[in-house]
C-alpha positions as CSV (number, residue, x, y, z in Angstrom):
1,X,-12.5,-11.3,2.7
2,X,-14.9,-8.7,1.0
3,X,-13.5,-6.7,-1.5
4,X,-13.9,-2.7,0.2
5,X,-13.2,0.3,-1.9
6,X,-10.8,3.3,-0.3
7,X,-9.1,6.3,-2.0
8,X,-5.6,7.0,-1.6
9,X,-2.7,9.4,-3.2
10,X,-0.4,8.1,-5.4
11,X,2.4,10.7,-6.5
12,X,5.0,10.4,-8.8
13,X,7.9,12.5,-9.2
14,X,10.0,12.5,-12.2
15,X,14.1,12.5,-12.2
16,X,16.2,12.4,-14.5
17,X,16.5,8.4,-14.9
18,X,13.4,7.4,-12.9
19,X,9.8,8.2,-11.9
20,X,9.6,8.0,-8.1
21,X,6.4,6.6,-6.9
22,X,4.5,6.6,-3.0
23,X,1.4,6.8,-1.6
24,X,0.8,9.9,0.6
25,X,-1.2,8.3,3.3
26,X,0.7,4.9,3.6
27,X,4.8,5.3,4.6
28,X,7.2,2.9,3.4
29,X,4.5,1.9,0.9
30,X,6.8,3.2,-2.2
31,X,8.7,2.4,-5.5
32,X,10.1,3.1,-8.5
33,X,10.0,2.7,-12.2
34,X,11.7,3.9,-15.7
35,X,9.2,4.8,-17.2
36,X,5.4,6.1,-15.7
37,X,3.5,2.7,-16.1
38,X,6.2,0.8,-14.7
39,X,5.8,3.2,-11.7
40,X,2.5,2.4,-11.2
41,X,2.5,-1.2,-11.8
42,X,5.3,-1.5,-9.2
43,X,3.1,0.9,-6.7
44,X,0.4,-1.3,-6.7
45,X,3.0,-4.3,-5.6
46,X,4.5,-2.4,-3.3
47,X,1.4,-1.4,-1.4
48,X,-0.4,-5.4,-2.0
49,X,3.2,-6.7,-0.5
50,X,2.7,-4.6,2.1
51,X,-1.1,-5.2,3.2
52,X,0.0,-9.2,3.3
53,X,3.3,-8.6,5.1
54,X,1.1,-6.6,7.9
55,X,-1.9,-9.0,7.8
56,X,0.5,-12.0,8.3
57,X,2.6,-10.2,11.1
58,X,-0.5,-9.4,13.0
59,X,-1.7,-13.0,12.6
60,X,1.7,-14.3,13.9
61,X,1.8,-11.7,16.7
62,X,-1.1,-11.3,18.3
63,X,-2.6,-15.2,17.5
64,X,-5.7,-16.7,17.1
65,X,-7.1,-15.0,20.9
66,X,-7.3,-11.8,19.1
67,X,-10.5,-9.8,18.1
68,X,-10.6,-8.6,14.5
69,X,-13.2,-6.2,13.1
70,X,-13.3,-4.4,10.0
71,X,-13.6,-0.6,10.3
72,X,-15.1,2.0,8.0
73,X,-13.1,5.0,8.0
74,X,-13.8,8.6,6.5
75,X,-11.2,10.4,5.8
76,X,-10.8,14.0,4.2
């Protein structure tokens, strides 16, 4: 699979004990972390856990009978 390059929000919110962490385009696709970096780091999990779970569930779903492209989108 080709590495392909795409933009997305990540915002973090601070509390009092954690910094709250999601990606603004992608739902479920957030975390958490005590400090900023661990925020991130654990963001970046979330959302590669994420792109597997849904790869795999489509695989198991839909099986091999399936047509797969890859799509460019542009997005604003």
């Amino acid at each position: 699979m080709a590495l392909q390059e795409l933009d997305l929000t990540a915002v973090f919110i601070k509390t009092e004990q954690w910094w709250i962490a999601y990606i603004k385009e992608l739902p479920g696709v957030n975390t958490q972390g005590h400090t900023l970096e661990e925020a991130r780091s654990n963001l970046d999990e979330a959302l590669q856990e994420m792109l597997e779970i849904n790869r795999g569930m489509s695989d198991e779903e839909f099986g091999p009978a399936t047509i797969r492209e890859t799509i460019h989108l542009r997005a604003s």
